[in-house]
MMTF fields as JSON, N, C-alpha, C and O atoms, coordinates in Angstrom:
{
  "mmtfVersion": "1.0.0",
  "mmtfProducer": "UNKNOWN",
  "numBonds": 427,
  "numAtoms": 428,
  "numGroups": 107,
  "numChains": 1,
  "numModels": 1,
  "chainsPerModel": [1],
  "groupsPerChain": [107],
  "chainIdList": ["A"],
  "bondAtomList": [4, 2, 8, 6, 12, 10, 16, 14, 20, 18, 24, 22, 28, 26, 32, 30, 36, 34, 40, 38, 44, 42, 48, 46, 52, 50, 56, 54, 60, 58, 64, 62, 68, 66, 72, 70, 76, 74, 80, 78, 84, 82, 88, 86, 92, 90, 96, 94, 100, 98, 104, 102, 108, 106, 112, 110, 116, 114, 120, 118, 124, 122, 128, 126, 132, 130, 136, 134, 140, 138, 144, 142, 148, 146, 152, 150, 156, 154, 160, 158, 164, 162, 168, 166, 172, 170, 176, 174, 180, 178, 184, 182, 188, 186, 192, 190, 196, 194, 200, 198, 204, 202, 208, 206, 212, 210, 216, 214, 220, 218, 224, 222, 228, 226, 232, 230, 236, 234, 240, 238, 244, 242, 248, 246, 252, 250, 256, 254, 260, 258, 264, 262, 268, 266, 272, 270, 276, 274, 280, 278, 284, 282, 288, 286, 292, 290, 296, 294, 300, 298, 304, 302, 308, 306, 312, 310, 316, 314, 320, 318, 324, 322, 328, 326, 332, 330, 336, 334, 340, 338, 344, 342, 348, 346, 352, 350, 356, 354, 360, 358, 364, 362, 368, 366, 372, 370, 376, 374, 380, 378, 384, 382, 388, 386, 392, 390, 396, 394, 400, 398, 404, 402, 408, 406, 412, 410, 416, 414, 420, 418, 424, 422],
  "bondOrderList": [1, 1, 1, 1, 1, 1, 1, 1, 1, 1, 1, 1, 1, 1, 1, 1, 1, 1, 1, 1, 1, 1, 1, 1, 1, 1, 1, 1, 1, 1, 1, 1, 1, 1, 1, 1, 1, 1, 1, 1, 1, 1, 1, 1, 1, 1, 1, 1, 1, 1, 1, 1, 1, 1, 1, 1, 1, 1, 1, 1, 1, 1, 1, 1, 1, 1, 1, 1, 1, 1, 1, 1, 1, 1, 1, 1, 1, 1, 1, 1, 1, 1, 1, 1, 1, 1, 1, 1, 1, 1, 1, 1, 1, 1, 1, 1, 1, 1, 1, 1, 1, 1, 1, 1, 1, 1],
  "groupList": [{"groupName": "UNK", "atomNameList": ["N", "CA", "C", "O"], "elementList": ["N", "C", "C", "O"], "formalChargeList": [0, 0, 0, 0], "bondAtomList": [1, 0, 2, 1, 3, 2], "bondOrderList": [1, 1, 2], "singleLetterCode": "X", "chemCompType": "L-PEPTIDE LINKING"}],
  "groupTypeList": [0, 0, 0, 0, 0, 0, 0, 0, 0, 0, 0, 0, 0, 0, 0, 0, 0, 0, 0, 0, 0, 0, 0, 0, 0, 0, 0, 0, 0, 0, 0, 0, 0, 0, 0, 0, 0, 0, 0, 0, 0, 0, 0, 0, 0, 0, 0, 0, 0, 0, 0, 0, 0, 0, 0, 0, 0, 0, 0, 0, 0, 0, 0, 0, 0, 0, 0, 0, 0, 0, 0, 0, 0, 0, 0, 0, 0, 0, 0, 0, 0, 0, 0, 0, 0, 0, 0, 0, 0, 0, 0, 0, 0, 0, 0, 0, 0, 0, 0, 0, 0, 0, 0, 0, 0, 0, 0],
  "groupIdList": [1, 2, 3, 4, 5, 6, 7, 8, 9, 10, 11, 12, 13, 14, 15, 16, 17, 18, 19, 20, 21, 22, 23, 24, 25, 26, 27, 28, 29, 30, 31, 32, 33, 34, 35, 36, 37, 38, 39, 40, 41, 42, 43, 44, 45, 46, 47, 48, 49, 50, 51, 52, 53, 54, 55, 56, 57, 58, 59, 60, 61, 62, 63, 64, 65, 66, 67, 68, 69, 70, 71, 72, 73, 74, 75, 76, 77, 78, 79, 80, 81, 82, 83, 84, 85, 86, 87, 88, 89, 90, 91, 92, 93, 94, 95, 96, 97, 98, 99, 100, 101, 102, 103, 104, 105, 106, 107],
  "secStructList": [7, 5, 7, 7, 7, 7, 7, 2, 2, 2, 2, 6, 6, 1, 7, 7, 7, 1, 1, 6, 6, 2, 2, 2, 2, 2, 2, 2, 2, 2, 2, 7, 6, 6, 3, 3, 3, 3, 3, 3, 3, 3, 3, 6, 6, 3, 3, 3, 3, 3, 3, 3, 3, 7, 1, 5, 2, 2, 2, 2, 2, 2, 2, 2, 2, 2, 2, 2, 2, 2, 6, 7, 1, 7, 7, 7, 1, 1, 1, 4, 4, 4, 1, 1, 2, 2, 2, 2, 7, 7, 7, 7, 3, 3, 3, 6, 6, 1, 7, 3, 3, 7, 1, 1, 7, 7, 7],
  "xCoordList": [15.939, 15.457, 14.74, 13.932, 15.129, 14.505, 13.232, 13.459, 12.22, 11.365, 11.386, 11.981, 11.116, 11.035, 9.362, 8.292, 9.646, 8.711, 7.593, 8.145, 6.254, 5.523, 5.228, 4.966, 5.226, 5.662, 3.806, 2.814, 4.066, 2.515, 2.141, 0.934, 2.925, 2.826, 2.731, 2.369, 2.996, 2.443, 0.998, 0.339, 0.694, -0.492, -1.821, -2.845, -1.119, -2.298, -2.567, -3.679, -1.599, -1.568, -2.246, -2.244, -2.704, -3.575, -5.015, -5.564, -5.431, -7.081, -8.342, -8.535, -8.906, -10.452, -10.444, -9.858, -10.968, -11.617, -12.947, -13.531, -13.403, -15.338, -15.004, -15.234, -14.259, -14.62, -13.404, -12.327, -13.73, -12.034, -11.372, -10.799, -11.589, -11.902, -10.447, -9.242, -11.508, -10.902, -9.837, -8.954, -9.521, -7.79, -7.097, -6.005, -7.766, -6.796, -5.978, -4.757, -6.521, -6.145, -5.433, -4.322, -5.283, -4.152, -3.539, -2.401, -3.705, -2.432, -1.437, -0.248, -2.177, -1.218, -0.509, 0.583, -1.176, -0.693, 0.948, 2.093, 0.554, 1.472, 2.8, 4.0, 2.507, 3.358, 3.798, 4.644, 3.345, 3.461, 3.786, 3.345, 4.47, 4.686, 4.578, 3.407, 5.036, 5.177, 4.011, 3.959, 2.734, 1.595, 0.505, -0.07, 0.212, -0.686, -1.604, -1.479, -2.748, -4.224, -2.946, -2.08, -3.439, -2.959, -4.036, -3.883, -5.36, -6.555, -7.533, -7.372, -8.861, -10.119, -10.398, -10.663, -10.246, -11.455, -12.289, -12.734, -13.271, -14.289, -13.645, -12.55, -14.53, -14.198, -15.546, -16.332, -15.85, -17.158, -18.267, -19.074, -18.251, -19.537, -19.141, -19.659, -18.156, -17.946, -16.568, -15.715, -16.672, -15.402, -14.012, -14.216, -12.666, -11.753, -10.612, -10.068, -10.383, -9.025, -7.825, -7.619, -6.525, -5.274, -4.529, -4.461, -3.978, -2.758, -1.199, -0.895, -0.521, 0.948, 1.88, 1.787, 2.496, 3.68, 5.263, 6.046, 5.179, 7.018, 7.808, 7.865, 8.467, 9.83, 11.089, 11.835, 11.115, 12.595, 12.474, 12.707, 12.228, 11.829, 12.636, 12.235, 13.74, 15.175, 14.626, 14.775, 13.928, 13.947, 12.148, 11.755, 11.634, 10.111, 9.792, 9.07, 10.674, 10.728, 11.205, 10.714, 12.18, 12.69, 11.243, 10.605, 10.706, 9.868, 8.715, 7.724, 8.563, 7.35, 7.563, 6.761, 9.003, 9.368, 9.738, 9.966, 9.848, 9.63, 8.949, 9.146, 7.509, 5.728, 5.574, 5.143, 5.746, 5.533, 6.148, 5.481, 7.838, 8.208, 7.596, 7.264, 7.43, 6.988, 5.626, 5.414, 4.549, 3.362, 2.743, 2.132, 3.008, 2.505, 2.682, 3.514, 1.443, 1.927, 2.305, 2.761, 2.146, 3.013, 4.357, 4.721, 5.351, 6.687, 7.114, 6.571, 8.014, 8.942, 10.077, 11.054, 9.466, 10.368, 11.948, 12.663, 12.08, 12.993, 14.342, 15.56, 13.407, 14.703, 15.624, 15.349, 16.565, 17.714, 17.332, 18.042, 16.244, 16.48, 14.9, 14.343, 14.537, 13.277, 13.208, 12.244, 15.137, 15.282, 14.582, 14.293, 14.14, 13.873, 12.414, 11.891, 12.112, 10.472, 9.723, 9.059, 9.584, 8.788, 8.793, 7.92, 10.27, 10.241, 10.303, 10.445, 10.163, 10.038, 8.794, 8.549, 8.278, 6.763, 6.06, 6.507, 4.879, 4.043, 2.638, 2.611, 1.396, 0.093, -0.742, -1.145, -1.451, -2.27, -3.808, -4.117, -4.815, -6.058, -6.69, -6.446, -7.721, -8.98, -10.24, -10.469, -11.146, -12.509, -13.157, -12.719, -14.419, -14.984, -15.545, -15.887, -15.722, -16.231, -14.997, -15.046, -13.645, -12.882, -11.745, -10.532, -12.319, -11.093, -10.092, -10.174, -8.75, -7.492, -6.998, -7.151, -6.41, -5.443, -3.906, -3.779, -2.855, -1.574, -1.022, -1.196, -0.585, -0.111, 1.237, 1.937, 1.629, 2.977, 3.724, 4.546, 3.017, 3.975, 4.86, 4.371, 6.144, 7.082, 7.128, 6.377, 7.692, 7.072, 7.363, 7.005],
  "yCoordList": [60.495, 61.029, 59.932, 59.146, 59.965, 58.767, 59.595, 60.74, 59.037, 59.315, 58.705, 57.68, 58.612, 58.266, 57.128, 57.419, 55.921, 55.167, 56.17, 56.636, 56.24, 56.461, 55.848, 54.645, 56.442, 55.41, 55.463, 55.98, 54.501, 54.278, 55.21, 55.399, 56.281, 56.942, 58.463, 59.537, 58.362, 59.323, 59.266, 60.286, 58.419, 57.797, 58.474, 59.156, 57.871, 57.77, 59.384, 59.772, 60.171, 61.474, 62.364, 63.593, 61.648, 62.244, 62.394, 61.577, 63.934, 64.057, 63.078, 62.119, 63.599, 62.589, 63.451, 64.456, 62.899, 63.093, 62.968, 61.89, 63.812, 64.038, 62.736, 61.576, 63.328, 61.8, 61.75, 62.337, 61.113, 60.497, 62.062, 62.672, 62.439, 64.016, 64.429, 64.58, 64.496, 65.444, 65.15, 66.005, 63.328, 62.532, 62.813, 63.382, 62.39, 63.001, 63.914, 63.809, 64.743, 66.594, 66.414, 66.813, 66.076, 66.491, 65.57, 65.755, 64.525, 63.783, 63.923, 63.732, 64.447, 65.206, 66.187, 66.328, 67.366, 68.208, 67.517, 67.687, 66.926, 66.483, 65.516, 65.778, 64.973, 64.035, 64.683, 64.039, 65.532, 65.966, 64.804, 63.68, 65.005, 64.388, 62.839, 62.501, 62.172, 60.955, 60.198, 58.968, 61.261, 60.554, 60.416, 61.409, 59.446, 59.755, 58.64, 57.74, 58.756, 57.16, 56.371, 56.765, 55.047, 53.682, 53.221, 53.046, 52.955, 51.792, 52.213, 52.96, 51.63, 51.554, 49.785, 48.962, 49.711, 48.366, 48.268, 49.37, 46.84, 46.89, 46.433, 45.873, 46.761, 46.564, 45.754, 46.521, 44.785, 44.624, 45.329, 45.786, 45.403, 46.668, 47.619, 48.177, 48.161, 49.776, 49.876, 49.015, 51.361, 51.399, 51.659, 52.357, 51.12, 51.493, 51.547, 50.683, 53.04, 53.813, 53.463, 53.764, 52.608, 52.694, 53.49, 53.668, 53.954, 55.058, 54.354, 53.33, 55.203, 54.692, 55.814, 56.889, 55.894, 56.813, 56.114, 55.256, 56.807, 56.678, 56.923, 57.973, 55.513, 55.68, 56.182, 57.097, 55.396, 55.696, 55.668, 54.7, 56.459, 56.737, 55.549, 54.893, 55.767, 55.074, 53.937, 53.315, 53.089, 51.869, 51.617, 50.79, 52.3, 52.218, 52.075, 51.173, 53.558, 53.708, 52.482, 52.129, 51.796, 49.868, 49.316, 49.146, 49.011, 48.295, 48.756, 48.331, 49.604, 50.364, 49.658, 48.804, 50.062, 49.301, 48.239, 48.074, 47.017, 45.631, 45.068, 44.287, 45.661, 45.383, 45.583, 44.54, 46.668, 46.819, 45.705, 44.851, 45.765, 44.939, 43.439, 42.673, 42.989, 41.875, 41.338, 40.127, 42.347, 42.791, 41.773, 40.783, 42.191, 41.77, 42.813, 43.705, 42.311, 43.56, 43.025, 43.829, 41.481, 40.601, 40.494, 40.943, 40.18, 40.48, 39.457, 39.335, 38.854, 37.734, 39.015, 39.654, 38.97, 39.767, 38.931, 39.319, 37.772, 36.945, 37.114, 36.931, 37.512, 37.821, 38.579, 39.536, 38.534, 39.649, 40.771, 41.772, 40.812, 41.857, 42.656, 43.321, 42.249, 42.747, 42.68, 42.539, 42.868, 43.752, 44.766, 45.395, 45.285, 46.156, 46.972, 47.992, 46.104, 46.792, 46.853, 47.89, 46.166, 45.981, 47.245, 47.766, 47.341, 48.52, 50.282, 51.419, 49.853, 51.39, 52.108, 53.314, 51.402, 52.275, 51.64, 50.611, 52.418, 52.13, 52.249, 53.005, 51.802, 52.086, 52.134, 50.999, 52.942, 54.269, 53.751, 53.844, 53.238, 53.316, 53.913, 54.379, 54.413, 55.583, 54.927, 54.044, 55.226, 54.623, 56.294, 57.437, 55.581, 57.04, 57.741, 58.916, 56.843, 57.927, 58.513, 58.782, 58.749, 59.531, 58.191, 58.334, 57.294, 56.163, 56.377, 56.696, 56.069, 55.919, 54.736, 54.5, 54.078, 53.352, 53.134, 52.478, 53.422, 53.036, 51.307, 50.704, 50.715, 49.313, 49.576, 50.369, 48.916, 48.253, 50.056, 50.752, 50.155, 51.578, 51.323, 50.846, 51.563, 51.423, 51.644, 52.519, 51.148, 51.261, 52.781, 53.111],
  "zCoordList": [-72.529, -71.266, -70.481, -70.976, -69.186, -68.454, -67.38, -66.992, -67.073, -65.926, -64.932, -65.263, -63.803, -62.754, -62.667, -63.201, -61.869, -62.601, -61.058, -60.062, -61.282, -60.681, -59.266, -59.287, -58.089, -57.021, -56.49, -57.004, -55.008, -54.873, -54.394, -54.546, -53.575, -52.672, -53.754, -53.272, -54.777, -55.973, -56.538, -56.743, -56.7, -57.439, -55.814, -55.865, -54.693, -53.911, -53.634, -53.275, -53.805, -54.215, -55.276, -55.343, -55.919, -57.01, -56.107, -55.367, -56.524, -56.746, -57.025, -57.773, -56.314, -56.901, -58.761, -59.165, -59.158, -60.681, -61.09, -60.978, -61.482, -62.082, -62.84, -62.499, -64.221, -64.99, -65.993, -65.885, -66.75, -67.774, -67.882, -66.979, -69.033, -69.294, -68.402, -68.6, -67.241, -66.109, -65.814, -65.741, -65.456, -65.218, -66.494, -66.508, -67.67, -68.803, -68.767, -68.882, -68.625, -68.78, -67.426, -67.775, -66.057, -65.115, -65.24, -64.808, -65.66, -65.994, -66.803, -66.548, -68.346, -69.411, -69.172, -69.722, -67.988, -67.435, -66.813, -67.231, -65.975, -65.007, -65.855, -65.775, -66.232, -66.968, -68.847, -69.467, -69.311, -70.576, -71.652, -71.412, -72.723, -73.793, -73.201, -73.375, -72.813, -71.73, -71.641, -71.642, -71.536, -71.368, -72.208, -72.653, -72.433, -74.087, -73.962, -73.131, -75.022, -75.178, -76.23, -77.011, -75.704, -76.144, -76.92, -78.128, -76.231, -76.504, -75.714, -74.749, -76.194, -75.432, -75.367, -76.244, -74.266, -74.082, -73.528, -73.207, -72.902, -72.29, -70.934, -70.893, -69.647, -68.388, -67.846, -67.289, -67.877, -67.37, -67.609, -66.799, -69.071, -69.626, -69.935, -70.903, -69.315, -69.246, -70.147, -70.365, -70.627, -71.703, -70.653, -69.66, -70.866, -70.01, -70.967, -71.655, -70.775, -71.322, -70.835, -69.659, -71.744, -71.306, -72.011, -73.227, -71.132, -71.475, -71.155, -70.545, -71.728, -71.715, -70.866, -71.458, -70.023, -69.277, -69.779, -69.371, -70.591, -71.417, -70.001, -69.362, -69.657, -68.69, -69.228, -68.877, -70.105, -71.083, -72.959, -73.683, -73.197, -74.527, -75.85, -76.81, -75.267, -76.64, -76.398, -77.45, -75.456, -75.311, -75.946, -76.77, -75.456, -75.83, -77.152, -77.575, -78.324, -79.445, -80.121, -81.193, -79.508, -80.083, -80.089, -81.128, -78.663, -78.786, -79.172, -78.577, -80.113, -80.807, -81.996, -82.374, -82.877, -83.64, -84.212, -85.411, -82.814, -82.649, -83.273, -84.204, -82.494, -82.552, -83.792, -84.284, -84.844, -86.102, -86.876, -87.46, -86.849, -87.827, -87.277, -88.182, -85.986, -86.029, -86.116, -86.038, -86.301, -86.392, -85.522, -85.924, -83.986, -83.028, -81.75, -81.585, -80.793, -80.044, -78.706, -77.892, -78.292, -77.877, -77.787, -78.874, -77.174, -77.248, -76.143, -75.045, -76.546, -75.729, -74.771, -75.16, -73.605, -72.485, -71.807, -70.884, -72.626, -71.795, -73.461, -73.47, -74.601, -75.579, -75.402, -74.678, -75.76, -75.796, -76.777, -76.682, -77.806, -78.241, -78.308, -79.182, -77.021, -75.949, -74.785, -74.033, -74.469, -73.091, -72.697, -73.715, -71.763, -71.213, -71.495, -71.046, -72.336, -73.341, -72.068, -72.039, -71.055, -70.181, -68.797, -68.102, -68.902, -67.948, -68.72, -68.27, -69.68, -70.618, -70.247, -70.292, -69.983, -69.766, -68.3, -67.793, -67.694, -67.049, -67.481, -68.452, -67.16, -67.742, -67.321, -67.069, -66.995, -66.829, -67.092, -68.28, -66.258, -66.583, -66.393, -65.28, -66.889, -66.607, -66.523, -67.349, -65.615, -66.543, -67.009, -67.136, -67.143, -67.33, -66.296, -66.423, -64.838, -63.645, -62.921, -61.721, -63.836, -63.157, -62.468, -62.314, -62.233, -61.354, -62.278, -63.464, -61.291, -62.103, -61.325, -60.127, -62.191, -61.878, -62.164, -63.198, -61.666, -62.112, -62.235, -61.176, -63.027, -62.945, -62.6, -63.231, -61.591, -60.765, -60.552, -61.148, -59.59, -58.992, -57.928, -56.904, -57.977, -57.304, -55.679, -55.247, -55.027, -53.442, -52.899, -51.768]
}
């Protein structure tokens, strides 16, 4: 199953948000199975949630299984047999006062 990559004019469409919580939950809403926590890091002090939006699953699930057998989570995007890992997904930041951010939304 393929998704549609998130365009800008979607994103700028989203609601304000109280706080993580709150983008979580309408985003999961909105996007279902597709959208899920990746990681926590730091943002300049502050904790910042990435999430993952599955574009194309068959391809994602490779490069899930890449990362394992090559036990890295790094990946050479110019290999042939880490085609497309890059456009499988989009990613999704949260902080905790509710900001969202989408990375590279389509025009």
């Amino acid at each position: 199953m393929m998704n549609n990559r998130i365009s800008y004019k979607e994103f700028k469409s989203y609601p304000d948000f109280e706080n993580r919580e709150e983008a979580a939950k309408w985003l999961k809403e909105k996007y279902g199975e597709d959208f899920f926590f990746l990681r926590e890091s730091m943002d300049d002090g502050e904790p910042l949630y990435h999430y993952d939006y599955v574009l194309d699953r068959e391809t994602y699930d490779r490069m899930q299984e890449w990362k394992e057998r090559n036990k890295s989570v790094l990946f050479p995007p110019w290999a042939p047999e880490t085609k497309g890992f890059t456009d499988s997904f989009q990613e999704i930041l949260i902080w905790d006062d509710g900001k969202v951010e989408v990375i590279g939304p389509s025009n």
